[in-house]
N, C-alpha and C positions, 0 to 999 in steps of 0.2 A: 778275466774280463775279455770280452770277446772285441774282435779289430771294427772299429767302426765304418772301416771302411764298406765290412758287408751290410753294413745299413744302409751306409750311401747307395748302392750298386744295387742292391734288391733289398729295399724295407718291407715288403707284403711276405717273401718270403724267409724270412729271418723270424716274423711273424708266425707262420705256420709251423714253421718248425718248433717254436717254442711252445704250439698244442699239444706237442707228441708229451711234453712237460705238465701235461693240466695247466700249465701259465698264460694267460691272458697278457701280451706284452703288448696290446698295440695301443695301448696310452703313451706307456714310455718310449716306446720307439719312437711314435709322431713326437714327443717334446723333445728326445732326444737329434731325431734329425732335424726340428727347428732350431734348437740350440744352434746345432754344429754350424748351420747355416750360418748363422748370427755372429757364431764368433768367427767363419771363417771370413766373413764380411768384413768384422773388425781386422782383423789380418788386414788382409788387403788396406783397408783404408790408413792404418797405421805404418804399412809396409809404404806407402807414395807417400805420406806424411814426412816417414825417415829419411826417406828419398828427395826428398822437396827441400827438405831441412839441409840436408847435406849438400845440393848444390846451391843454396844460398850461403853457407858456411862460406864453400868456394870460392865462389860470388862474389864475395864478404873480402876473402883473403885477396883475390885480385886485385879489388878496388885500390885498397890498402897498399898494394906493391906498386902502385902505377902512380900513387899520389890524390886520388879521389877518395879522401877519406870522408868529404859530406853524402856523397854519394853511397859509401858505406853506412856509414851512421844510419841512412835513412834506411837500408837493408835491413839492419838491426834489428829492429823493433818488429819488423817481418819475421827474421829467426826468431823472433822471444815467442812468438805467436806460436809458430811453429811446434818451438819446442813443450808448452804448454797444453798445446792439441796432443800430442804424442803421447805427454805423460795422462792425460787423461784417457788416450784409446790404451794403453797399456791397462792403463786399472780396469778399464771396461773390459779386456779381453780376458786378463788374470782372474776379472771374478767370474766369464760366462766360462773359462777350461776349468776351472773350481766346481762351477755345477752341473758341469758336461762332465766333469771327472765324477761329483756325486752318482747322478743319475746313471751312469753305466758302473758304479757297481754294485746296483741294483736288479740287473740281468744276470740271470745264471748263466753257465755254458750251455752253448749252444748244443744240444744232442743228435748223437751220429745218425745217418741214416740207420742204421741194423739197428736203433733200441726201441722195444716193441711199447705198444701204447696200452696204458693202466695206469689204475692207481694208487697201488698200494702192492704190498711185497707179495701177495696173492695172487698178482697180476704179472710178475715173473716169471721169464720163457727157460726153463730147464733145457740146457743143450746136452749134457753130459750125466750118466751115470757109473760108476763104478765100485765095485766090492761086493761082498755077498753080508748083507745085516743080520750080524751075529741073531744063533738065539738061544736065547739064556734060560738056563731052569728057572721053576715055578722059585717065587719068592727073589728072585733078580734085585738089586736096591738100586734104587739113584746115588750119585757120585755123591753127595752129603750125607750120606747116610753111611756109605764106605768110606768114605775122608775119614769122620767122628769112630768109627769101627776099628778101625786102624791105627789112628791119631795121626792122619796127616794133615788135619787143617782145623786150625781153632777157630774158628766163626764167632763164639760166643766173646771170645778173647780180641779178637778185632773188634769187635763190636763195641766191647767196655774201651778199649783202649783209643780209639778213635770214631767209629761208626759203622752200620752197615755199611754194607760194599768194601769192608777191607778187613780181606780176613789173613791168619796168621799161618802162615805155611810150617810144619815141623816135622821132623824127624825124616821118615822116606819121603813125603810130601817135599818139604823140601828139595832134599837132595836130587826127586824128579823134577823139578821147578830148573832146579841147575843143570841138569843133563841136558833136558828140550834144548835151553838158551844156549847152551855148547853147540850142541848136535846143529840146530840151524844157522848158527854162525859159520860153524866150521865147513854144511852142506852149501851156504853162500860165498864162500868163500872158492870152493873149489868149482862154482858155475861161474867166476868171475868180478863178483863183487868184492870192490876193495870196504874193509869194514872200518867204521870211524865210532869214536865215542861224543856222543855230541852232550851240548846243555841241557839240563829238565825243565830251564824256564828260556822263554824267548820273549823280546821286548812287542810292544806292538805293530809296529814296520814287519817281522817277521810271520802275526798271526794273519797278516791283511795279503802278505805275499803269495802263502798259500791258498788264500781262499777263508781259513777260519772264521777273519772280521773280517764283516760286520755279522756273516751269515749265522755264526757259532757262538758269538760272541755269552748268550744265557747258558752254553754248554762247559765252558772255560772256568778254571779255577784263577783267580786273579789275584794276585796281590799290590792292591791300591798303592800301599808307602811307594815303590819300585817303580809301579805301570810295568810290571812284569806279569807273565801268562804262565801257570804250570802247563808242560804239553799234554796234547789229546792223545799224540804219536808223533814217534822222532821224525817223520817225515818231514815236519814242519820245520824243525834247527839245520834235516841234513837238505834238505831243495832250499834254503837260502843260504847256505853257504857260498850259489850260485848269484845269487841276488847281485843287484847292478855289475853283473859278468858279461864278456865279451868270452867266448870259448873260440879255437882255432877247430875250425869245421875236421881236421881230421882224429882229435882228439876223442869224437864221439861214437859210440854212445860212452858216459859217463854213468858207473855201476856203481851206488855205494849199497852196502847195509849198517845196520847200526840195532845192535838190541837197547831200549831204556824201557824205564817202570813209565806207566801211562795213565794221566789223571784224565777222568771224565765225570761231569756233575751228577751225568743220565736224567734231570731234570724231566720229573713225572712220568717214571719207570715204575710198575708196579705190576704185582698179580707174579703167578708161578711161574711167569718166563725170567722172574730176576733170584729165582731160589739157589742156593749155590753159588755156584763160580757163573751162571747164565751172565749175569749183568754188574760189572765192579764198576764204583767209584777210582780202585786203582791196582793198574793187572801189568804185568810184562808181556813184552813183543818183542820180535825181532819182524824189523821191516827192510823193503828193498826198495832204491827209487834210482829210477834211470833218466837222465837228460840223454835224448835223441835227436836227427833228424826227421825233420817234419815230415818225410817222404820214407821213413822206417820207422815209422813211432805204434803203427797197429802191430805191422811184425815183432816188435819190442811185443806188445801186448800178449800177443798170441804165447811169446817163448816164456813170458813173464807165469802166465798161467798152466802152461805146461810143466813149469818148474816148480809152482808151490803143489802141483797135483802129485810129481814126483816124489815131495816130501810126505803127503798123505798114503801114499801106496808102500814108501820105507815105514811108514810107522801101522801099515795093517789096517787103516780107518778106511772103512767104506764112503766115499762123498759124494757127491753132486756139484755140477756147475751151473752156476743161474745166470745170465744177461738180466740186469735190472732193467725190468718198464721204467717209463719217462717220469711215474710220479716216484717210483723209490729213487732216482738217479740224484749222488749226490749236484750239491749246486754247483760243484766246480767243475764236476766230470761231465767229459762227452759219452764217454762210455764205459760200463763198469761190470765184470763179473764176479759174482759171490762164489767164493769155496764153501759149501754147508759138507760137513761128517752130520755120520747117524748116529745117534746118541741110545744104546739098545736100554739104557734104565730108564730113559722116559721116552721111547720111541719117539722121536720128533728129529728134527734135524737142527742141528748149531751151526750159526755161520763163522766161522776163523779166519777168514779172509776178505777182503776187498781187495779186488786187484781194477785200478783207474787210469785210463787214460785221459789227461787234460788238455791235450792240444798244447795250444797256446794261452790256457785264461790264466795260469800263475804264472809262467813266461811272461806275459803282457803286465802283471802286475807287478814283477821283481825286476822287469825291465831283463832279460837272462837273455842274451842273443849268443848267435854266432857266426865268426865271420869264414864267409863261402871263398873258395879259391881264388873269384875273381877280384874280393877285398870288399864285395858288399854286406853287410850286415842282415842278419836275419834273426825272426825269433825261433827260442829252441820248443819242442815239446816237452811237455815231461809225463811221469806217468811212477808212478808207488801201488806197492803191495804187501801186506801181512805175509810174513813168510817165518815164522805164523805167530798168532796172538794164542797164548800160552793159555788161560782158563778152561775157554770150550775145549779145546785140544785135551786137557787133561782129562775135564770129565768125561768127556766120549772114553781114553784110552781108563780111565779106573771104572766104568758103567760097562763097554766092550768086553774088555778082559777079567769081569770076574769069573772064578770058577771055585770047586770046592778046597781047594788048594791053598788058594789066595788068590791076590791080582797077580798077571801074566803081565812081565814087562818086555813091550816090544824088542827085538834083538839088534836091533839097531841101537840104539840105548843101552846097551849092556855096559860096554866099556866103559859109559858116561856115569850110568849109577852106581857100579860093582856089586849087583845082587838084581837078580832074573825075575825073583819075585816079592811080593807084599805080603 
């Protein structure tokens, strides 16, 4: 949720910025800065009500002590007044910050100056490339076609068992599935990140924290009896553990990672970009989210994405860095880069990462501050990244390295899986 204060101070340009979005916000904006008006009106007028109330109290009591109790008496009936107006501008201001509160989070985040204008992932400004894409002898397979080849991954068998999008990892398959989540645990851990095991469900105060609801809300797997949420990504249980925090300003930055299994609906996903491991209902991750200083939170960004590039260059995978346009930019990010590897069995490129910076819009909604030397309070940034989401990673590394031999497993990985090849 963005500070409204930047509406007050320049609503025309709060507006424009939210074109670089394809978003039309200057409906909401004009109700929203009438609102605020309105209710900051009632403020006020509620604030010299209390005030009024209170030196008649006074008033009240004096009379009383001096022996003019008719005199009081007749104050009275003043206070009652008083107090009746009060409770009525209460209710009128509780419900206009109830729909100042709806309607602003209705606004997405605000987007950085640097995120370029489009609309759609086609419209993404490629800043980076790196690795040489592999090339494969005639007849090459795609990653489900070497999965089945091999037996590392029962598709058909997830399918019966629970549904598309959750397939059945076995034997080497497996055992690579374990390695990755070691390897980038263990590679998060030595860049600093303290690692936590968080919940797989979060209540709804925790999906609104991040951003999820209202925006995600048809993407989330829900269980009614509860009003519990399967996660999208741990991001979401480990950035509220911050939730109604006060942090001591020198504590920052705050590093965690946490690998979980990750449920998503993908609600009307289809056609060959969901064949495989492309597109799950439910995959592992290992992610990274840092609480910063608002005045180091890009620097944050900048090291965040040089560190998951690092993990792409141990592991051999040729990638690219994208800056999303304003129309792929998620709703809560100000600014956000994709890690895509090149996938040499279907030549295309998988994305395994989002690495976001939020500013202040989940700070602002989990209420997450922190207090500066001088003892004033402030909100924090925060900002998460895949480091990495395990499916595409896979299939890039079994599509990459096949050869007549078998699959080539990364050497980074060796010690993890104890066998070099498939």
């Amino acid at each position: 949720m963005i500070d409204i204060q930047q509406i007050r101070e320049d609503s025309q340009e709060v507006i424009a910025r939210y074109r670089i979005r394809n978003f039309d916000a200057s409906d909401l904006v004009n109700r929203i800065k009438t609102l605020d008006a309105r209710r900051r009106q009632i403020q006020q007028e509620l604030d010299n009500t209390l005030a009024e109330a209170n030196a008649k109290a006074r008033q009240i009591g004096e009379l009383f002590k001096t022996g003019k109790g008719n005199e009081a008496q007749a104050l009275k009936s003043q206070s009652a007044e008083l107090k009746k107006k009060s409770k009525q501008l209460q209710e009128e201001l509780d419900a206009a910050a109830n729909e100042l509160q709806e309607l602003m989070t209705n606004l997405p985040m605000l987007p950085h100056p640097s995120v370029p204008a489009g609309n759609t992932e086609a419209d993404n400004l490629v800043v980076r490339e790196e690795g040489e894409q592999p090339r494969l002898a005639d007849g090459a397979k795609p990653h489900w076609e070497l999965a089945s080849e091999h037996g590392l991954i029962d598709f058909a068998a997830g399918t019966k068992v629970t549904g598309a999008g959750f397939p059945i990892y076995t034997g080497k398959g497996a055992a690579l599935q374990r390695a990755l989540i070691a390897f980038f645990l263990d590679e998060a851990g030595k860049a600093g990140y303290t690692e936590v095991q968080p919940p797989l469900l979060v209540n709804a105060a925790s999906a609104y924290g991040t951003g999820q609801l209202p925006d995600k809300d048809g993407q989330m797997y829900r269980i009614p009896e509860d009003d519990l949420y399967l996660i999208p990504t741990s991001e979401v249980p480990v950035t509220n553990i911050f939730r109604d925090t006060i942090l001591e300003e020198d504590v920052l930055p705050v590093k965690y990672t946490a690998y979980s299994v990750c449920f998503r609906r993908e609600a009307g996903s289809y056609g060959k970009d969901v064949r495989g491991l492309n597109r799950l209902h439910q995959f592992d991750k290992v992610e990274i989210v840092q609480v910063v200083h608002p005045e180091k939170s890009y620097a944050a960004l900048d090291e965040m994405v040089e560190y998951v590039a690092g993990l792409l260059q141990k592991l051999d995978l040729p990638f690219r860095v994208a800056r999303l346009c304003g129309g792929d930019l998620g709703f809560a990010a100000a600014l956000t880069y994709d890690m895509e590897v090149y996938s040499a069995g279907q030549k295309r490129w998988l994305e395994v990462s989002s690495i976001s910076n939020f500013e202040t819009y989940q700070a602002q909604r989990m209420k997450l501050r922190f207090r500066r030397a001088e003892g004033k309070n402030q909100l924090a940034h925060t900002l998460n990244g895949s480091a990495l989401a395990l499916p595409r990673v896979m299939a890039a590394l079994l599509e990459n390295n096949q050869t007549p031999d078998g699959i080539k497993i990364p050497r980074v990985l060796h010690k993890y899986t104890g066998f070099e090849y498939i």
